[in-house]
N, C-alpha and C positions, 0 to 999 in steps of 0.2 A: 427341738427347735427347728422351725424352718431354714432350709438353706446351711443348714452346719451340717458338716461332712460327717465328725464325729456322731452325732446323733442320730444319723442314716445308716453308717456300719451298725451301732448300739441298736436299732430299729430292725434288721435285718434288710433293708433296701439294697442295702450295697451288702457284697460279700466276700469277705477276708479272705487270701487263701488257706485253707485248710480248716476255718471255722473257730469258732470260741476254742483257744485254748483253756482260761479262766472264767470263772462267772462267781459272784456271790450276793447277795444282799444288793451292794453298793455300786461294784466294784467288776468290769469286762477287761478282757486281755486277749488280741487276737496277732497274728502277724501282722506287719504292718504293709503298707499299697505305697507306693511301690515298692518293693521287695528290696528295700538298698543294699541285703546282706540278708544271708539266710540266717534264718533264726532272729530276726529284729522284730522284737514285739511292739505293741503299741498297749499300755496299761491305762486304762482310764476307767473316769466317775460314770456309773447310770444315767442319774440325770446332766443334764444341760447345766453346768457352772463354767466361768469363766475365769476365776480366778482363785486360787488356790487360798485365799482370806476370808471365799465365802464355803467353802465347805462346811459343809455339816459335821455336828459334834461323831453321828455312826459314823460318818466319811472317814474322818480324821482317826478313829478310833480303833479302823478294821484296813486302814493304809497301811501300816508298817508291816503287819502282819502280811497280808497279802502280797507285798511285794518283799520279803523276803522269802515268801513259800516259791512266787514267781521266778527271782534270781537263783534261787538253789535248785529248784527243775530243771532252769537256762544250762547251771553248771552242770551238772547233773548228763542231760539226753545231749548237750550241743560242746562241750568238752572245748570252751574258747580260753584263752588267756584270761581274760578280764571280759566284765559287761559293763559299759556305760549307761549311768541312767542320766537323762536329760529333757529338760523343758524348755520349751519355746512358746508355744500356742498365738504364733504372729497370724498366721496363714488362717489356722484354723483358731478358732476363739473358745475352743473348749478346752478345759485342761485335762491334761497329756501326757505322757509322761513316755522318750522314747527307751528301750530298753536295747542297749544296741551292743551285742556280741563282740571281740575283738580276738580275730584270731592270729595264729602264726602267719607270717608274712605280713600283717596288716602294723601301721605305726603303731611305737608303741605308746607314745605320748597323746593324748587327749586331743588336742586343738590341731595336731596336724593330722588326723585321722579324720574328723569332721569333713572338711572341704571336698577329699575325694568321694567320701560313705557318701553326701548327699549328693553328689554329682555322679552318681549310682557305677564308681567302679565296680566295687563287688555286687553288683547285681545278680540276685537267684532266680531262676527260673521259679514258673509255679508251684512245679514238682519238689523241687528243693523246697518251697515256700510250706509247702501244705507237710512233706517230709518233718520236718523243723518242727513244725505245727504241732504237729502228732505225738511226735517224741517227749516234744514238753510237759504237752499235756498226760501222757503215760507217767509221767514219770514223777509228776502233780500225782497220780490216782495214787502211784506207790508209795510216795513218801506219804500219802493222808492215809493209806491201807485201805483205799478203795480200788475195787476191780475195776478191770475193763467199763463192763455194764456199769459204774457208778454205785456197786451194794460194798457195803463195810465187808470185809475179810475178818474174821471169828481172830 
């Protein structure tokens, strides 16, 4: 859709650090712009939807899954206390889904952890950004038993 942020990273216009971590059928997951905390992904739908009512029956069918394969790579390459998953999609009107890391030293309570993440205390560098990135998604291949290169392992 024109003018949606979401649908320009998904288009490859815009470019995440570190590149698709996730991809399947429905369903992208890359780091998220601006970098509020390393390892903060951003999980969302292929196409253009706004509201989490109109998904589709595959949408809905291959979410769960997907994001818990995404959260256990999180735990997995980024080794945080807890991961936040959260919606809002005010700003941007596609739906979203943020995946937000919470590490030692970081609150540990939900709602007071918010205000500073988006006001980019823990902000990561690129480096760290695309680092993160990588990891996740290595660590996606291993838990699916695919290689590096993306081939099934025997």
């Amino acid at each position: 859709m024109d003018g949606c942020f979401t649908c320009e990273v998904n288009a490859g216009q815009r470019q995440p650090p570190g590149g698709t971590i996730y991809e399947d059928d429905f369903w992208l997951a890359d780091h998220g712009t601006p970098a509020l905390v390393r390892g903060y992904i951003v999980f969302k739908p292929k196409r253009h939807v706004e509201d989490v009512a109109d998904l589709l029956p595959d949408e809905t069918g291959t979410f769960g899954i997907a994001l818990q394969r995404l959260l256990g790579a999180m735990r997995t390459a980024l080794k945080p206390e807890r991961v936040y998953v959260c919606a809002f999609a005010e700003t941007v009107r596609h739906v979203h889904y943020h995946l937000l890391p919470r590490y030692a030293g970081m609150p540990g309570l939900g709602p007071s952890l918010l205000e500073p993440l988006f006001a980019e205390r823990w902000r990561c560098s690129a480096e760290e950004a695309e680092d993160a990135a990588r990891r996740v998604r290595s660590a996606l291949a291993e838990a699916s038993g695919l290689a590096p290169g993306g081939t099934v392992t025997p």
